[in-house]
N, C-alpha and C positions, 0 to 999 in steps of 0.2 A: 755604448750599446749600439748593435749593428742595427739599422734605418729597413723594419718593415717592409716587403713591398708584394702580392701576387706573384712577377715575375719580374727577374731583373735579368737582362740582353746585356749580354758584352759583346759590345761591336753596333756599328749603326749603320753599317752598309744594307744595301736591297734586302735581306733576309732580317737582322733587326728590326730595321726602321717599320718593315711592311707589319711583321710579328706584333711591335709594338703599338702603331694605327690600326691594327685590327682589333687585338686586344683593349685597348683604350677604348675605343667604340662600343665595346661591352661588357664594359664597367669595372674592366682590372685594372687594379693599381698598380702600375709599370715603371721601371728603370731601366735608361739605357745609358751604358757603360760608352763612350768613345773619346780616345787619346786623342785624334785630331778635329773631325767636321762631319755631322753627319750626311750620310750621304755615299759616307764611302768610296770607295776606286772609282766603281760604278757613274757617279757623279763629278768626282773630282778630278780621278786620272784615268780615265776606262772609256766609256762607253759616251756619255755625252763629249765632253771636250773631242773625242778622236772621231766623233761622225759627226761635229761643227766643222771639222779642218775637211773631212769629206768632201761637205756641202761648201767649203770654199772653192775644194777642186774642183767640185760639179760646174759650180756659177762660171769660174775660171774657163773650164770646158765648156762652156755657153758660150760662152763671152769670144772666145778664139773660134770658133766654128758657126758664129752670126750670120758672115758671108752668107752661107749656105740658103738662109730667108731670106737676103735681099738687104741686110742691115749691114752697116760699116762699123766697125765696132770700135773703129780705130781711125783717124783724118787718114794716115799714112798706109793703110794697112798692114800695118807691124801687129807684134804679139802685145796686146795690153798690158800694164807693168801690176805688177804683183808686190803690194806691202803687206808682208808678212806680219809686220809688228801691227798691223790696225786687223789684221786674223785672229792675230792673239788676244787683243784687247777684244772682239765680240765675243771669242771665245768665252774667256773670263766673266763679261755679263752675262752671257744665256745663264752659263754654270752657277752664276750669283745668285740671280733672279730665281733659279730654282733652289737652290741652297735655303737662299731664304724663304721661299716659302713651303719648305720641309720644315724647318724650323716653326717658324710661326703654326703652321697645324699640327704638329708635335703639340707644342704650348699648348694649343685652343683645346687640344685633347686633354690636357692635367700631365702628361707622361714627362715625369722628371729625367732630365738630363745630367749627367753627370762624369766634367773632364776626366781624363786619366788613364790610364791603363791598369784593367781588372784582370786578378787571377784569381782562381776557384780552387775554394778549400775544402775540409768537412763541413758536412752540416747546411749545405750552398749556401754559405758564407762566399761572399763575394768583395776584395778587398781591392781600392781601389787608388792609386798612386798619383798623383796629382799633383805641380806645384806645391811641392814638398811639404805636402799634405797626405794624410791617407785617412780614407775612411771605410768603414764597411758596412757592406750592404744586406741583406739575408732575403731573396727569397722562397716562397714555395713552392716554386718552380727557377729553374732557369735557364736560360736558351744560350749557346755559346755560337758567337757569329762573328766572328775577327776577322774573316777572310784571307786574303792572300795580297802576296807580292810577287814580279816579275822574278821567274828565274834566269838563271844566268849561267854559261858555262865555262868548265877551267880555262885559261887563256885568254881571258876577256873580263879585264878588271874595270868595273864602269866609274866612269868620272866623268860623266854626266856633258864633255863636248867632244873626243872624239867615239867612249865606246858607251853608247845610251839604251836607256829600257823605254816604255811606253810610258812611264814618270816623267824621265828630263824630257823628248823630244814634243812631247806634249806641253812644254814649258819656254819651248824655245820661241826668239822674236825675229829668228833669219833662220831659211833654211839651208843646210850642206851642197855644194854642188852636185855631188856623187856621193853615193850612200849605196851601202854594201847589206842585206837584210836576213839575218842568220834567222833561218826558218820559215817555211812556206807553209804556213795553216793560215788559218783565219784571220789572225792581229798580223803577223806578217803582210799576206797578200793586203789588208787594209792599207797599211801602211805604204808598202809598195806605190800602190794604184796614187793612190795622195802627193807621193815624195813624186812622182813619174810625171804626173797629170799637171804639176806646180813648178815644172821645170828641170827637176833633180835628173842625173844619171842613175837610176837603180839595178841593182844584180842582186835576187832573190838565191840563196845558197841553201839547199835542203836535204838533209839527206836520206829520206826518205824517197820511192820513186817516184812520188806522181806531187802535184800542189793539192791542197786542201785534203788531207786524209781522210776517210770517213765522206767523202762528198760522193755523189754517181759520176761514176766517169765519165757519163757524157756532159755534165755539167763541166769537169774541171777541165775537160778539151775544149771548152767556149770559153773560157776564162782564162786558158794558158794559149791560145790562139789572139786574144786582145790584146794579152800583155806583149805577144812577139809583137803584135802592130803596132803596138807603141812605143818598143823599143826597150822595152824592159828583160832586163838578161833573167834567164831562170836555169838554174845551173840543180838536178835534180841527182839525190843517188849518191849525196860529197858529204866528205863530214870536214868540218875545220878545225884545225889543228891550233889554232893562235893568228897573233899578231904583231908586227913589228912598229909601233909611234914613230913618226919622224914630226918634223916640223911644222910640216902642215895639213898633216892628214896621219893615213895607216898605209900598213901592206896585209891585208889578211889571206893567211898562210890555208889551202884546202886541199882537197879530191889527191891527186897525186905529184907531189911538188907543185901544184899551181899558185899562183899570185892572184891578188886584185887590188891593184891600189885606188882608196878611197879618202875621201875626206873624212867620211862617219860611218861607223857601224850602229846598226839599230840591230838590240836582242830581242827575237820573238819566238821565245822556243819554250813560252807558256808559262805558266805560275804556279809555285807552289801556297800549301795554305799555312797562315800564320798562328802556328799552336804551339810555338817556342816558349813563348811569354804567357801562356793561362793557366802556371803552377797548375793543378790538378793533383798533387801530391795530398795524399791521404783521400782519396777519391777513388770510384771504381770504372770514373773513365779513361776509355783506351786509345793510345795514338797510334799509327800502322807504323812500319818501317818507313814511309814516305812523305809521315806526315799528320795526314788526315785523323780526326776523328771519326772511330768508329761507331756506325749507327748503324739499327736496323729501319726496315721500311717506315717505319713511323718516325725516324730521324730520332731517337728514343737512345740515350746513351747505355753503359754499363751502371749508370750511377739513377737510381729512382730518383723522377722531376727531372732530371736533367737532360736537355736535349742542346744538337748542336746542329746547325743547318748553313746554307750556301758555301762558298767557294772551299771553306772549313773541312768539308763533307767529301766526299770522291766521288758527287756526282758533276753533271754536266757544269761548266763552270759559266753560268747563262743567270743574268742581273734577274730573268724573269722565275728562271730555274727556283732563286731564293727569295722571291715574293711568295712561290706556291708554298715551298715549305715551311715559311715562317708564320702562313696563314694553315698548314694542317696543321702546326704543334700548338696554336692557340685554340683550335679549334678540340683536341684532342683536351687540352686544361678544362672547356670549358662545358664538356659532356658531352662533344656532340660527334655521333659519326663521322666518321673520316674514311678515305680511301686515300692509299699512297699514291704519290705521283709515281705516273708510271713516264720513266724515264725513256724507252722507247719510240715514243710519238711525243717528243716534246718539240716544237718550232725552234728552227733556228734561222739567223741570220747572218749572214755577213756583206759588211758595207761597200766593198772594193767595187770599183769598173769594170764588166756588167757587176749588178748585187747577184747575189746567192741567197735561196732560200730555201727548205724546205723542213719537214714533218713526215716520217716512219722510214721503212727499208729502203733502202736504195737498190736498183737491179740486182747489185752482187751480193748484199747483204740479205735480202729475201731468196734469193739460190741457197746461198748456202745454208737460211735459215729451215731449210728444207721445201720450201714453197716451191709450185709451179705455179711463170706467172706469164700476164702478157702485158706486154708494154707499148705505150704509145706516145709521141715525141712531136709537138705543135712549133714549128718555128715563129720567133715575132715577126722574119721577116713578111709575114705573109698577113699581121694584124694591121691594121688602118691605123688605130691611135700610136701604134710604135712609130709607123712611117710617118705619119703626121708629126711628131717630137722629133726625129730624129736619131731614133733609138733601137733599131730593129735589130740588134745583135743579139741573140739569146735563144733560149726555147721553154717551153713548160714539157715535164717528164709524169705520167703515169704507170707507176706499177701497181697492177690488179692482179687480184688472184683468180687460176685458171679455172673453172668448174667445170665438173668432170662432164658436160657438156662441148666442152670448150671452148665458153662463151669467158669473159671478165666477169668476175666477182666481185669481189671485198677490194677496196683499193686501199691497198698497203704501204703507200708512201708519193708522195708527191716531191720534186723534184723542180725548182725553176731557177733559170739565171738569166738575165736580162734587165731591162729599165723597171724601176720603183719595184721589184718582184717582192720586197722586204716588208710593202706595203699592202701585196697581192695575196699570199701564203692562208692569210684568215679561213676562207673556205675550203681551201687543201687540207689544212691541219683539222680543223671540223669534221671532215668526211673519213680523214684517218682515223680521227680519235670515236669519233660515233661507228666504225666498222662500217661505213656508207658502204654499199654497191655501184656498180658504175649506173646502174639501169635507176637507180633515185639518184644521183645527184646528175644523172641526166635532167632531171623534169627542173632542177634550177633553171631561171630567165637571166640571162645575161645579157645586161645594158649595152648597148650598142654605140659607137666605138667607143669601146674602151681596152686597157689591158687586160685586165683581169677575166675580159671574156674569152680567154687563150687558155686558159683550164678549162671552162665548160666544153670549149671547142674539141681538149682534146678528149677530156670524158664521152662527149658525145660521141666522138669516131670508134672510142674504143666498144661503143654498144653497135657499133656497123654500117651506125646512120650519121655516118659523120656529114656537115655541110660544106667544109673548106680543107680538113686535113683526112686523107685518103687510109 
């Protein structure tokens, strides 16, 4: 007889796991389905492990560029040496340390765990494969969250040391001399900046025109400008065609008859979500041609109780994206008002040299979205706390909307890239998401020196009374 439960989550990545800690907190009786560890990509292959190796290349970028305060970083002054294998191994503890104690308040909560790989039948019957075991689950609800894995494209069969996804290279205990990085979005340029900063040859290959799609262009001109400084090839507008293995590296084949010979290729040309494997046979939920579960704004499938949320989903494919949603469908079980995430104004991040941050339209996205707007542009080079770090390369972007005065209004999206900006975003995203005005989140006090006072700075100019950016 299939094993009771409120709701049973197949999958335990960010949109489970959060799903399932909320729910538990208010008193449902929860199962979550996961084949491997919970925690997900997000934890295991994603987002922590690849912004530890970051902060290796940060410290690393410290550490070579000491001089500059008066410190020797080095008896000799050579470049400090790099052990990649004691990377890996902190790597693994952060990941541990938090592995387990996801685990352990999982437990403290009662929310039953259970190995395996589940697929959904009639009736959310929930069947689960295990160590040549299977058992079933049933219940009155249930939330489908499997997530995803790295895509990959034809001509490029991964075997995990010459042609890698964000999986193997995150696994590795040496890194490539020369590495070739098929695709310039976000996990790309991460990567990049990492492989580049740590000693590697890189040449980012994309064949779309610009780096980071979807970012403000003047953001990705401060970030395709760093990468020239440091040597990083960006070869924009190429599509690649394959690769040729030799002995001790590749040749990979693009744009028009051109070559690169490298040691490794890294694929980051995004993730598909994993809805191969959740049977749904005899069900009325639906997968697109691409993939995805289909859901409306409440993440609410074709199939009554059934709901599916994060990377599963075709919305933004963001670890925090699937906290929110897994916290509106428990919310939605347990009576209480909800409002869908609006996808719109949701923060984003990316870790690369400068970081990248921002929350709503970007210049050319609020044009085209039919808005008239005015914009205002704060360099770090001009903030105290940047030049004190060492860090002034960057800027903070304001777009407001124009009032038919012609004054700034509504600020519709904020825009920064520069040092810790990832850590700065908080009040931008606030003022997009509350439809602030520039003339209130003028009256905000900005602590003195600091970064983050480079928003206020620039909102203040854009009301006409700016004090340092004109």
């Amino acid at each position: 007889m299939a094993q009771p439960f409120d709701v049973v989550i197949v999958g335990g990545g960010p949109g489970g796991y959060a799903a399932a800690l909320h729910g538990a907190l208010a008193g449902l009786k929860i199962a979550v389905v996961e084949k491997d560890k919970v925690g997900g990509t997000c934890l295991h292959r994603g987002c922590i492990p690849a912004k530890e190796f970051l902060e290796t290349a940060s410290v690393y970028r410290t550490v070579v560029g000491a001089h500059e305060f008066g410190i020797a970083a080095t008896a000799d002054g050579g470049r400090p040496v790099l052990d990649f294998s004691q990377s890996q191994a902190r790597k693994q503890k952060v990941v541990n340390q938090l592995w387990r104690g996801l685990q352990g308040l999982m437990k403290k909560r009662g929310i039953t765990t259970v190995a395996g790989t589940g697929t959904l039948g009639p009736g959310h019957v929930v069947t689960v494969e295990g160590d040549g075991e299977s058992i079933e689950l049933v219940g009155e609800n249930v939330i489908l969250a499997s997530g995803s894995v790295p895509r990959t494209i034809g001509g490029f069969d991964v075997d995990g040391t010459v042609v890698m996804t964000s999986d193997e290279i995150l696994a590795l205990d040496h890194l490539p001399a020369s590495v070739a990085v098929i695709g310039g979005g976000a996990i790309g340029c991460e990567f990049a900046s990492m492989l580049a900063d740590l000693g590697a040859r890189v040449t980012i290959l994309e064949v779309l025109p610009k780096l980071l799609p979807g970012c403000d262009a003047d953001v990705v001109e401060v970030v395709a400008r760093s990468f020239k400084k440091r040597g990083i090839g960006v070869r924009t507008g190429v599509a690649v065609h394959g690769h040729k293995p030799s002995e001790q590296g590749t040749t990979v084949l693009f744009g028009e008859g051109e070559e690169l010979v490298v040691d490794a290729v890294v694929m980051s040309v995004g993730r598909r979500p994993l809805s191969d494997n959740l049977g749904l046979a005899g069900t009325a939920v639906q997968v697109d041609e691409r993939g995805y579960v289909r859901v409306d704004p409440y993440m609410r499938t074709g199939e009554a109780g059934v709901f599916a949320v994060g990377d599963l989903v075709a919305t933004p494919a963001l670890a925090h994206v699937g906290f929110a949603e897994g916290v509106l469908v428990i919310d939605q079980i347990l009576g209480d008002e909800v409002i869908p995430v609006d996808y719109s104004r949701v923060p984003w991040c990316i870790y690369c040299h400068p970081e990248v941050a921002f929350a709503g339209y970007s210049e050319e996205a609020a044009r085209q979205a039919g808005y008239d707007v005015v914009t205002k542009k704060d360099p770090y080079g001009g903030n105290g706390r940047a030049l004190i770090v060492g860090e002034s390369e960057g800027l903070v972007k304001v777009i407001a909307e124009k009032g038919a005065d012609g004054r700034a209004g509504r600020i519709l999206g904020v825009h920064m890239v520069g040092p810790w900006v990832t850590e700065q975003l908080g009040q931008g995203y606030l003022a997009v998401n509350w439809e602030a005005t520039v003339d209130e989140v003028a009256h905000f006090i900005q602590p003195h020196p600091t970064l983050s006072e480079a928003f206020g700075e620039t909102v203040l100019a854009l009301t006409g009374r700016g004090l340092h950016v004109g």
